[in-house]
N, C-alpha and C positions, 0 to 999 in steps of 0.2 A: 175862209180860205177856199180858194176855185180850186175843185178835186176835175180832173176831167179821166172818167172810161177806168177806172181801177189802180190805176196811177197814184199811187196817195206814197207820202213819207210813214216810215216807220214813228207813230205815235207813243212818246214815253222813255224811249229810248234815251239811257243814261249815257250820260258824258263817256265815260271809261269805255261804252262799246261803242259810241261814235269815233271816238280817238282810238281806238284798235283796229276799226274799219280805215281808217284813215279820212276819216272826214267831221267838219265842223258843223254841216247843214245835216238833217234830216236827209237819209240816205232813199232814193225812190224805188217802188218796190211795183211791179206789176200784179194785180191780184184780181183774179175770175174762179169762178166755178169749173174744180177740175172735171166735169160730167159735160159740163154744156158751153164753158166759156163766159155766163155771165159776171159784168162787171159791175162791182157795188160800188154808189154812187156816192158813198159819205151818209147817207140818208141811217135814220137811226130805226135798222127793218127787224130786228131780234128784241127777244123779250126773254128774260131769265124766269125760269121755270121755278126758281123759290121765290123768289122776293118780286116778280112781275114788271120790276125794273125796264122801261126800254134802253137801247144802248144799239152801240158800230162796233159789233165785234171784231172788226179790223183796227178799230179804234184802241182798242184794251186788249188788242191778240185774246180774245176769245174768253175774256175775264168779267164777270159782270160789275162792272163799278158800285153798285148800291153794298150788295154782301157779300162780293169776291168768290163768288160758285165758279170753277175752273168748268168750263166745256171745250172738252175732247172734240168733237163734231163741229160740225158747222154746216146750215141746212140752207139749201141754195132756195132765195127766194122766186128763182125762174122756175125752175125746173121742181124744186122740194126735194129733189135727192138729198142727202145725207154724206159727207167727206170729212176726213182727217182734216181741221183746223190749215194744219202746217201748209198742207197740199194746195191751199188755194192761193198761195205767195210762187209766184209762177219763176223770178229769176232770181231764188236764193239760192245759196249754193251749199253745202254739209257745213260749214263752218257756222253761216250763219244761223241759221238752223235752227244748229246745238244752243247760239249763245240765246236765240230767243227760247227755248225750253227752258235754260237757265234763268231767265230772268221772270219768267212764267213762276217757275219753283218757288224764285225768292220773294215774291209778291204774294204767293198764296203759304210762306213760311214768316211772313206777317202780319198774319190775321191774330 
């Protein structure tokens, strides 16, 4: 899939919150580093601190796919500052938000 500059769909996203949103496609979401503005390019730049897993923590909102470790943070690999996951999703709005912590919950309440 051609990701261009941070531009990437919401990865994983179940049917029930695409049809709440009102859309059948993958919804596009702007996402940079709230410190500096960089934008992740799809590239798989994070590594899980248990299981040494690489992964796109945009990919899994912030979830490691190998053993499911939730990370809270997310470390910008420009700059190496440290931000709130959520914060890097630049034009979500409260609504959506909530429903991705929501589906955050229910994926790490089936391990």
């Amino acid at each position: 899939m051609f990701q261009l500059f941070g531009r990437r769909p919401i990865y994983g996203a179940p049917p029930e919150l695409r049809m709440a949103i009102g859309c059948t496609m993958y919804m596009e979401v702007n996402i940079a580093c709230p410190k500096c503005a960089w934008e992740p390019d799809g590239r798989p730049y994070w590594h899980c601190d248990r299981c040494h897993a690489r992964f796109d923590t945009f990919e899994t909102t912030a979830i490691c796919p190998n053993c499911r470790k939730q990370f809270h943070d997310t470390q910008c690999i420009a700059c190496s500052e440290h931000s709130p996951h959520l914060d890097w999703y630049r034009n979500l709005d409260t609504w959506l938000r909530d429903q991705l912590a929501k589906i955050r919950e229910r994926v790490l309440a089936n391990e």
